[in-house]
MARVEX-336296 format. One record per residue (C-alpha): residue number from 0; residue in three letters; x, y, z. Coordinates in pm, 1 decimal. Layout:
N
 num residuo        X        Y        Z
 NUM     ala        X        Y        Z
...
This chain:
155
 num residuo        X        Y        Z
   0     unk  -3788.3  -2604.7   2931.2
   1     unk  -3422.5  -2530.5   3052.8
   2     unk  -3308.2  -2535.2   2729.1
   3     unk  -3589.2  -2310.4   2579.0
   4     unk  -3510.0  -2064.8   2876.1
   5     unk  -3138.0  -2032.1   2819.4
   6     unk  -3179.4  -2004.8   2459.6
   7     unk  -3389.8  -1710.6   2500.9
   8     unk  -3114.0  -1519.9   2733.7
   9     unk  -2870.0  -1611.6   2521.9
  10     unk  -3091.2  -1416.0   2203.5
  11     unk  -3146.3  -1126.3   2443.0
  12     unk  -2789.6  -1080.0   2562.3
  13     unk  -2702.9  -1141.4   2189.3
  14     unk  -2924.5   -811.6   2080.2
  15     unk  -2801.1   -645.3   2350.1
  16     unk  -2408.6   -594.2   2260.8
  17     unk  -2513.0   -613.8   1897.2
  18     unk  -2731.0   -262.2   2028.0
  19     unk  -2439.7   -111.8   2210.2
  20     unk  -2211.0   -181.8   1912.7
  21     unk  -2405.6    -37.4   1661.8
  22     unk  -2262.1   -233.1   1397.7
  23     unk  -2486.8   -140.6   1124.8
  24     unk  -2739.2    169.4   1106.6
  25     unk  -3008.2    200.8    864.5
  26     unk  -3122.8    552.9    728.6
  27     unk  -3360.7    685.5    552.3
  28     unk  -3247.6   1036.9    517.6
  29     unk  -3047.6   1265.8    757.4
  30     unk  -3180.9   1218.3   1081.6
  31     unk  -3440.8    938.5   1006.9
  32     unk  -3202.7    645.6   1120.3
  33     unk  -3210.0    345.6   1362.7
  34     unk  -3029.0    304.8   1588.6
  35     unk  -3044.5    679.2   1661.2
  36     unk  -2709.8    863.5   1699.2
  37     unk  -2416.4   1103.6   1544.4
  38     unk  -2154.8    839.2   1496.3
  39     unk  -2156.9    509.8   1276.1
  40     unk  -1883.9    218.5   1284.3
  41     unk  -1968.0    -29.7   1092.2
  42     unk  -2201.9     -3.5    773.5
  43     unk  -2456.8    251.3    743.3
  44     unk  -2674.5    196.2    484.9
  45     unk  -2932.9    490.1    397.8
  46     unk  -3085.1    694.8     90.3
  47     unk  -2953.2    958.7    251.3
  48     unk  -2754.1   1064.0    541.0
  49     unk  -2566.6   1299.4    740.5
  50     unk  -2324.9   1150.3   1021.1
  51     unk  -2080.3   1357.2   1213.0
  52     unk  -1842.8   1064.0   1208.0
  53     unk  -1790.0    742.7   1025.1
  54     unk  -1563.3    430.8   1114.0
  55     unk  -1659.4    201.4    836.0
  56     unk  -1879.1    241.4    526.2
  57     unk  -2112.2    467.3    460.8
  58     unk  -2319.0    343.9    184.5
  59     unk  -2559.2    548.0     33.3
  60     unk  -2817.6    568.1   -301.1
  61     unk  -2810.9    959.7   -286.3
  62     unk  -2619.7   1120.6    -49.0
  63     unk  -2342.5   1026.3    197.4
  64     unk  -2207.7   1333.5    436.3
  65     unk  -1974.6   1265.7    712.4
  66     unk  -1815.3   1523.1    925.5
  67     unk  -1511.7   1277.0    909.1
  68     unk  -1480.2    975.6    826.6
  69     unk  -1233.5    672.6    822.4
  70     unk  -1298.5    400.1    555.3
  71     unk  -1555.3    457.5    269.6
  72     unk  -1822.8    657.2     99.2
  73     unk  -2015.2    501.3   -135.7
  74     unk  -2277.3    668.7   -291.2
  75     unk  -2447.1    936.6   -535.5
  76     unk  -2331.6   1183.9   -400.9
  77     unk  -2034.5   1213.1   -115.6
  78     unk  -1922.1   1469.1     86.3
  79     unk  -1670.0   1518.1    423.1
  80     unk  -1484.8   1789.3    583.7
  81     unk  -1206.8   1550.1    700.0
  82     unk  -1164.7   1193.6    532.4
  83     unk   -915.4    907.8    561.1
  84     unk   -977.9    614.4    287.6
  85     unk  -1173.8    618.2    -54.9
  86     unk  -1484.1    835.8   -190.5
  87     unk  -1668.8    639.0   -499.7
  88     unk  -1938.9    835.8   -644.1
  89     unk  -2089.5   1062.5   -936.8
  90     unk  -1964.3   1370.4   -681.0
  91     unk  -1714.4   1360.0   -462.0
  92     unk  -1663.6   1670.7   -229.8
  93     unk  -1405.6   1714.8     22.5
  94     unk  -1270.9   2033.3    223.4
  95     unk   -962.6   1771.3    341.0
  96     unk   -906.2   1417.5    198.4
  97     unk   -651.6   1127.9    257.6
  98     unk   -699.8    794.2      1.4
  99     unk   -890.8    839.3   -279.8
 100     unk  -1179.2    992.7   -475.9
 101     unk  -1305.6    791.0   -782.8
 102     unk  -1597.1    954.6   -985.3
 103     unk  -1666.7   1143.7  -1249.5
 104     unk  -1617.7   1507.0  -1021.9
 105     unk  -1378.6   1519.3   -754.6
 106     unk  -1361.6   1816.1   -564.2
 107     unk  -1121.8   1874.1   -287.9
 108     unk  -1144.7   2228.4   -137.5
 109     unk   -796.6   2193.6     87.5
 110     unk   -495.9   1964.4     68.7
 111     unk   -574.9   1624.0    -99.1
 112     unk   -327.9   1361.2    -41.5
 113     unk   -346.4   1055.8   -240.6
 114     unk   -520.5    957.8   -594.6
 115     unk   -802.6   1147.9   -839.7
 116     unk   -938.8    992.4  -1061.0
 117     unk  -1212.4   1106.8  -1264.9
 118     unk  -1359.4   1313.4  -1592.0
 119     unk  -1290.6   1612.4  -1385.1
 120     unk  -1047.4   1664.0  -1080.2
 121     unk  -1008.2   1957.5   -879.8
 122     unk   -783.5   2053.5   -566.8
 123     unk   -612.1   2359.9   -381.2
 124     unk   -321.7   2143.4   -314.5
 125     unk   -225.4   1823.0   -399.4
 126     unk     67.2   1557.7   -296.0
 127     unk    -33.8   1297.1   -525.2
 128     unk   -197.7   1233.9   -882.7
 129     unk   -490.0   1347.1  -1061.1
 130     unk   -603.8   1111.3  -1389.4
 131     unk   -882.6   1211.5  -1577.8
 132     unk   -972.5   1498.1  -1880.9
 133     unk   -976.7   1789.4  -1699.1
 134     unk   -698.2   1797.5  -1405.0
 135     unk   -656.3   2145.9  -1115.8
 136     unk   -412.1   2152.9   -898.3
 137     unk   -460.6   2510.2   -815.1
 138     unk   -134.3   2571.4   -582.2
 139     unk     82.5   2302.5   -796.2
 140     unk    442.7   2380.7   -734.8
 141     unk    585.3   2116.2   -959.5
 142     unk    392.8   2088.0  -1266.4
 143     unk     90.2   2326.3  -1445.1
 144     unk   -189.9   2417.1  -1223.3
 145     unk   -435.0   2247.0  -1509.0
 146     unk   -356.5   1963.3  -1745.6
 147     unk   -540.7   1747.2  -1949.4
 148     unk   -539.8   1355.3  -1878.4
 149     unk   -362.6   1377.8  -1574.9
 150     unk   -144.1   1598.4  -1301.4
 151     unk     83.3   1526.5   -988.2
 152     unk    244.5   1723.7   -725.5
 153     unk    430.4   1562.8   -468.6
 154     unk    579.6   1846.9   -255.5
């Protein structure tokens, strides 16, 4: 009976930090989530989801959207204001963005810094390459502003 008595505190105490750490989230869309909250580290998996911030992975079938995030966005659709790591998707949308964006549109409203790669890339400013057929670099400083297959600016 001891033993059947630790072994259930031990469970409970178990849940209990894995709770406060919130090491995974599960969402359904936006809001809809458990555990309830604003910020994810770890994985959060959802059909859809808005976080204001993301330590981790943020994997989603539709749509990721992360205030900022540090790590990855994986899904449909992905947007940030402010990310640090790698955006794989159909759409990739960024106002700032430091790593990468693979998909087939990546769209970086501000200063990307990193890699592009996709059928259609598209930045204000850029230190780093674009590779795909269609290639913007619309403040580009060292090479043409659009060129097909690929681009670069590292000023």
């Amino acid at each position: 009976m001891k033993k059947v008595v630790l072994s259930l505190v031990a469970v409970v105490m178990l849940c209990a930090a894995a709770q406060a750490a919130q090491p995974i989230k599960l969402s359904l869309w936006g809001p809809i989530c458990v555990p309830n909250g604003d910020t994810t580290t770890g994985l959060e998996i959802a059909i859809g989801t808005q976080t204001q911030e993301v330590k981790g992975v943020q994997l989603a079938l539709i749509y990721a959207q992360a205030d900022k995030f540090t790590g990855a966005q994986l899904g449909f659709v992905n947007n940030t204001n402010d990310g640090l790591g790698i955006q794989y998707g159909c759409v990739n949308l960024a106002q700032e963005m430091k790593g990468a964006q693979l998909g087939f549109v990546n769209w970086t409203k501000g200063k990307m810094t990193g890699a592009q790669l996709g059928f259609v890339n598209y930045t204000e400013s850029m230190k780093g390459l674009q590779i795909g057929l269609v290639n913007i670099i619309k403040n580009n400083t060292q090479f043409l502003p659009v060129f097909v297959f690929f681009n670069f600016c590292f000023a």
